[in-house]
C-alpha positions as CSV (number, residue, x, y, z in Angstrom):
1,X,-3.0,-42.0,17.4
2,X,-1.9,-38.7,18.6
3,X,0.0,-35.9,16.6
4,X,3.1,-36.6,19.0
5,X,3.1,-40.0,18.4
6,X,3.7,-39.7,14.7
7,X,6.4,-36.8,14.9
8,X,9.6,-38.3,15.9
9,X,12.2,-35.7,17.4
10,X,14.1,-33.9,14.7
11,X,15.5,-30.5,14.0
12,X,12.9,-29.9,11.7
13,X,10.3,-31.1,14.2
14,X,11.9,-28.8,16.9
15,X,11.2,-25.7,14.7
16,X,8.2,-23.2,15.0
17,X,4.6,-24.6,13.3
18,X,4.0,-20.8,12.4
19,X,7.7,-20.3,10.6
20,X,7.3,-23.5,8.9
21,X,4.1,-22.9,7.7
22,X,5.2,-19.5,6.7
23,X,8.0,-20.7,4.8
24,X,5.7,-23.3,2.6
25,X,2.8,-20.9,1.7
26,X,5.8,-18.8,0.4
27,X,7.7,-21.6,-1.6
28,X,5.0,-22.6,-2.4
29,X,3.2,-19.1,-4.6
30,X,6.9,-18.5,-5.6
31,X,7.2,-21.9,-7.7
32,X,4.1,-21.4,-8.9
33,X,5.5,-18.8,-11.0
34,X,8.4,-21.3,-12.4
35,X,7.5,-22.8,-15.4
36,X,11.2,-24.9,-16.4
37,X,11.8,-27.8,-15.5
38,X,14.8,-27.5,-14.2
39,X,14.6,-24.4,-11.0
40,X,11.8,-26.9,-9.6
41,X,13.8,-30.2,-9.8
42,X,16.7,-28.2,-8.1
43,X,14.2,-27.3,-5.3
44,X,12.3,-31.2,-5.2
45,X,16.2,-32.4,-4.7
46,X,17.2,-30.1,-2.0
47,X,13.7,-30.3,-0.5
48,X,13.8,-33.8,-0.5
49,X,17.3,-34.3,1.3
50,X,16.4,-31.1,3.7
51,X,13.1,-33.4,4.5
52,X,15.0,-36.9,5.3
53,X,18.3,-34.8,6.8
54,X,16.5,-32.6,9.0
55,X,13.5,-34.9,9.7
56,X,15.3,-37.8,10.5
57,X,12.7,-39.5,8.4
58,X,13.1,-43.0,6.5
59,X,13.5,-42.8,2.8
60,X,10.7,-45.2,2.1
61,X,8.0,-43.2,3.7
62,X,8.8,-40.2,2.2
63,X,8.6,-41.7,-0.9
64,X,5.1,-43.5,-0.2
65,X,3.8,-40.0,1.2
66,X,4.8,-38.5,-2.3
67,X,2.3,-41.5,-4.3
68,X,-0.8,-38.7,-4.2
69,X,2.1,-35.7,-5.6
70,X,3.3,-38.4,-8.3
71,X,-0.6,-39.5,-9.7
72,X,-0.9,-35.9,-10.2
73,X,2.0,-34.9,-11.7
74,X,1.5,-37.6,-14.2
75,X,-1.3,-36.6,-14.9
76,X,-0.6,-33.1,-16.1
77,X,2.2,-34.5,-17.6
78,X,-0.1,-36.0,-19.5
79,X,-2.5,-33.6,-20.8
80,X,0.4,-31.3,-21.7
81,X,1.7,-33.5,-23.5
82,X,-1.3,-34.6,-25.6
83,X,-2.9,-31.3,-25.8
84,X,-0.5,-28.5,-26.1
85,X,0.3,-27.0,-29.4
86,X,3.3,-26.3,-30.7
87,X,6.3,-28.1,-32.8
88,X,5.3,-31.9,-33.2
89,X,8.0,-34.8,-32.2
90,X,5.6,-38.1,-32.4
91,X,2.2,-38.2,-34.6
92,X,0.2,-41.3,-34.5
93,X,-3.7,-40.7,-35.4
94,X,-5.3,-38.4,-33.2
95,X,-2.5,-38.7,-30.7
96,X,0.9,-36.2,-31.1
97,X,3.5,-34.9,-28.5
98,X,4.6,-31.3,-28.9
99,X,8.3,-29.9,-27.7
100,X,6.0,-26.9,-26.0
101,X,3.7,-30.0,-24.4
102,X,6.8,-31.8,-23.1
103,X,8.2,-29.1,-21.7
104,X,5.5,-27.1,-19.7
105,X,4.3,-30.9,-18.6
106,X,7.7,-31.8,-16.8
107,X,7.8,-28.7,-15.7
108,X,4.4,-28.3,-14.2
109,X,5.2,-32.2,-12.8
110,X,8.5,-31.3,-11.5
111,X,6.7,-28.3,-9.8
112,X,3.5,-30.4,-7.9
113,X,6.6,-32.9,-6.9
114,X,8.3,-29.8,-5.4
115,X,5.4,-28.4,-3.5
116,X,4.9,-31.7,-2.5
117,X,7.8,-33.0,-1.2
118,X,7.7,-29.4,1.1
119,X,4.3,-30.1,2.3
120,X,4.9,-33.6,3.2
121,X,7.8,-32.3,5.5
122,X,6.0,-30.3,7.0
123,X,3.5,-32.7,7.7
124,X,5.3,-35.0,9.1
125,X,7.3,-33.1,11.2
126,X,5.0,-31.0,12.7
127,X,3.0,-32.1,16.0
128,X,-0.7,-31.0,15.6
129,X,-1.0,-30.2,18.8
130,X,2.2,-27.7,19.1
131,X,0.4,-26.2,15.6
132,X,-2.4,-25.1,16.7
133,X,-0.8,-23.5,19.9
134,X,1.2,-21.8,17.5
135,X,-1.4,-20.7,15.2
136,X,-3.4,-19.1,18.2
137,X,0.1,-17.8,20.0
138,X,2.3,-16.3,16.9
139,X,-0.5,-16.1,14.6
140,X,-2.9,-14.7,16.6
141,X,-5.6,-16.9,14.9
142,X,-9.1,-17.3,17.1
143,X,-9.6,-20.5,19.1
144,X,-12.5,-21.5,17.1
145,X,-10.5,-21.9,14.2
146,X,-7.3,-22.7,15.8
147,X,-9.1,-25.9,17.6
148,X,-11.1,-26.9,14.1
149,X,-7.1,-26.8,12.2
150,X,-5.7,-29.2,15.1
151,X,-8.9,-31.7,15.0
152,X,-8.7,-31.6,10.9
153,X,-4.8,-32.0,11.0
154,X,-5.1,-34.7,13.6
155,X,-7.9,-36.3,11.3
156,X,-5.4,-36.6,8.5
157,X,-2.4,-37.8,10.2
158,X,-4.8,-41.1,10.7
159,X,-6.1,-41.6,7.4
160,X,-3.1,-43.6,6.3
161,X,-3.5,-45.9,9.2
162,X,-7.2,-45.9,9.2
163,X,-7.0,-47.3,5.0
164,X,-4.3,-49.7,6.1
165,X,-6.5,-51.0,8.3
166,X,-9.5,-51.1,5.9
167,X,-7.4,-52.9,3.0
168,X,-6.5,-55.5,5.5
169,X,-9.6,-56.2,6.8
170,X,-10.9,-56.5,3.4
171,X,-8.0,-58.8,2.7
172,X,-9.0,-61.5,5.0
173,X,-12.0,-62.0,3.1
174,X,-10.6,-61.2,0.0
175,X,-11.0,-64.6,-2.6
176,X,-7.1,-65.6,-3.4
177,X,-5.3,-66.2,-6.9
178,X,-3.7,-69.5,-7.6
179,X,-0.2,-68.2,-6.1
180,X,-2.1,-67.3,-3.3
181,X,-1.9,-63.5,-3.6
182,X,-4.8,-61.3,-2.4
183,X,-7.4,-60.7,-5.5
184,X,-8.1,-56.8,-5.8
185,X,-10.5,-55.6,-7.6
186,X,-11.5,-51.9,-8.4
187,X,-14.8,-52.2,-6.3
188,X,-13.2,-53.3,-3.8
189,X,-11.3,-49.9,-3.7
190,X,-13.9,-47.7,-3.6
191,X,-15.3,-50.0,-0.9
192,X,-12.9,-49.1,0.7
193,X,-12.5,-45.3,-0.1
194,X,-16.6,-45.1,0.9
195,X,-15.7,-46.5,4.4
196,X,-12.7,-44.2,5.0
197,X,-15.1,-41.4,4.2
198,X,-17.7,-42.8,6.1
199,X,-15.1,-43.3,9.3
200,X,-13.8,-39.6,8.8
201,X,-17.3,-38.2,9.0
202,X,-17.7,-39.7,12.0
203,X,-14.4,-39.2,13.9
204,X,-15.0,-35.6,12.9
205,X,-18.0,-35.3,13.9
206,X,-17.1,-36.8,17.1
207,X,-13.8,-34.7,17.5
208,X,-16.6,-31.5,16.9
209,X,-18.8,-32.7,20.0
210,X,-15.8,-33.3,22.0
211,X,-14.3,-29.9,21.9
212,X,-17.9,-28.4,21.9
213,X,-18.1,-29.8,25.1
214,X,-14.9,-28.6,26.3
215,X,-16.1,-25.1,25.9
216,X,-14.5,-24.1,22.9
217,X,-14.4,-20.8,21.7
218,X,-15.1,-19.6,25.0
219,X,-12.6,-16.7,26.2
220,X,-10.2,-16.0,27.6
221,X,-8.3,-18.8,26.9
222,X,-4.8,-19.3,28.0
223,X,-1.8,-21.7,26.8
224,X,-0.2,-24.8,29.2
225,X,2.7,-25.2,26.8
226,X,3.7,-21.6,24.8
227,X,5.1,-22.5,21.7
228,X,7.3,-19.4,21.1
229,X,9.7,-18.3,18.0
230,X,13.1,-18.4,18.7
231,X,16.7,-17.3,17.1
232,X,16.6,-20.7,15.7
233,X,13.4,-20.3,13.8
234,X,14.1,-16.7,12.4
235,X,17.6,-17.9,11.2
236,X,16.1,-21.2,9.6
237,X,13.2,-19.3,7.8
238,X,15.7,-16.6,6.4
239,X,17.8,-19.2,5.0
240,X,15.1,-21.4,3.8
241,X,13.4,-18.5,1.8
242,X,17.3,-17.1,0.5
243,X,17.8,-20.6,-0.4
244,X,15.2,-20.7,-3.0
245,X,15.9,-17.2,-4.1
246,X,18.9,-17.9,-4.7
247,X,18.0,-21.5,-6.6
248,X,15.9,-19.0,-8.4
249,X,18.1,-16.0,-8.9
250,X,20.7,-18.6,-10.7
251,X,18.0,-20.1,-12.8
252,X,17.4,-16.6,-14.1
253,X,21.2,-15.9,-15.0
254,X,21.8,-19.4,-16.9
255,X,18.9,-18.4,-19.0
256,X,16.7,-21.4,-18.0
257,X,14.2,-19.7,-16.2
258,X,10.7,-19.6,-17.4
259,X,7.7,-17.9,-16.1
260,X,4.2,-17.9,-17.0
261,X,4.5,-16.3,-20.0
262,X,5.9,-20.3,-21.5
263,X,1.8,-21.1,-21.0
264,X,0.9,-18.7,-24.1
């Protein structure tokens, strides 16, 4: 499965790898700076319709690409919650929930959902292949590395079909319950985690011999297909990185803003 065959044609897939990437590393250290819950839920929602608007994407796998985000988030929800000092809501035995807890929990949840939902557009709108031109074009970055980012990107844009297609081998042997559902077990699981691991080490290792063979690194190099930054790009970066400032900038005036300060 190629990177061009899993990026369908979108405005968001027409824009510059470099830009984009530019934009999310900078959304990205600027929310981590936000500690409310509410400036990063503004920014999950808009993300989240700016993701299925612009990259013509289907609803449903947006939300299945955002599982990984939502364990996490839950997660730190959680240990907030339980752990964090401060004015006590609900006691029972060892176990209490704090108003400081709930609140830094949502909003370092609401925060791993917003960086996610950005990554995963960018992700899957963005052709590996027209990345790594990118990088090595507008970035400047060395062929060496440019080459190792597309065959690691490319390596990831498989995974979810490469555990699809480990669960349902695994499901034809699989014993069945009385209502003749698939029985899953944990071990099974990480069965089937150690194999996906097992098959990534070897399709990278293969992907490094390949383009070792192809000369790699060796220079000059040039470029079939530029990749180049256009009006189009500037103007959708600007707006993308205003946007947030301004989400943020109105956060700060209705007095809901909180920074890191809300973690002492």
């Amino acid at each position: 499965m190629s990177g061009a065959e899993t990026v369908r044609d979108s405005p968001l897939a027409r824009r510059n790898p470099t830009v984009k990437l530019a934009v999310l590393f900078l959304a990205s250290v600027a929310l981590l700076f936000v500690l409310d819950p509410v400036t990063p839920s503004v920014v999950y929602l808009l993300g989240l319709i700016g993701v299925i608007v612009g990259g013509r994407l289907p609803l449903r796998t947006v939300l299945a690409a955002q599982l990984p985000f939502l364990a996490f988030a839950v997660g730190v929800f959680s240990i907030n919650v339980l752990s964090r000092p401060g004015t006590v809501v609900w006691q029972e035995g060892p176990l209490r929930v704090t108003v400081d807890g709930l609140i830094v929990g949502a909003a370092l949840a609401v925060r791993t959902l917003a960086i996610g939902i950005l990554s995963i557009g960018f992700v899957l709108t963005t052709d590996s292949l027209a990345l790594m031109t990118s990088l090595h074009q507008n970035a400047h970055l060395g062929a060496r590395p440019s080459y190792a980012l597309m065959a690691g990107y490319r390596l990831l844009q498989q995974l979810p079909g490469e555990w699809t297609a480990i669960r349902d081998a695994q499901a034809v042997r699989a014993p069945l319950r009385r209502n003749g559902s698939v029985h899953r077990t944990p071990a099974s699981f990480g069965r089937a985690a150690f194999t996906l691991l097992v098959l990534a080490i070897r399709r990278g290792e293969r992907m490094a011999q390949s383009l070792e063979s192809r000369g790699l690194g060796l220079q000059p190099r040039t470029v079939w297909n530029p990749v180049r930054v256009g009006s189009l790009d500037v103007v959708f970066g600007a707006s993308i990185v205003a946007g947030l400032g301004v989400v943020i900038g109105i956060a700060g005036l209705l007095g809901v803003l909180r920074g890191p300060g809300a973690l002492f």
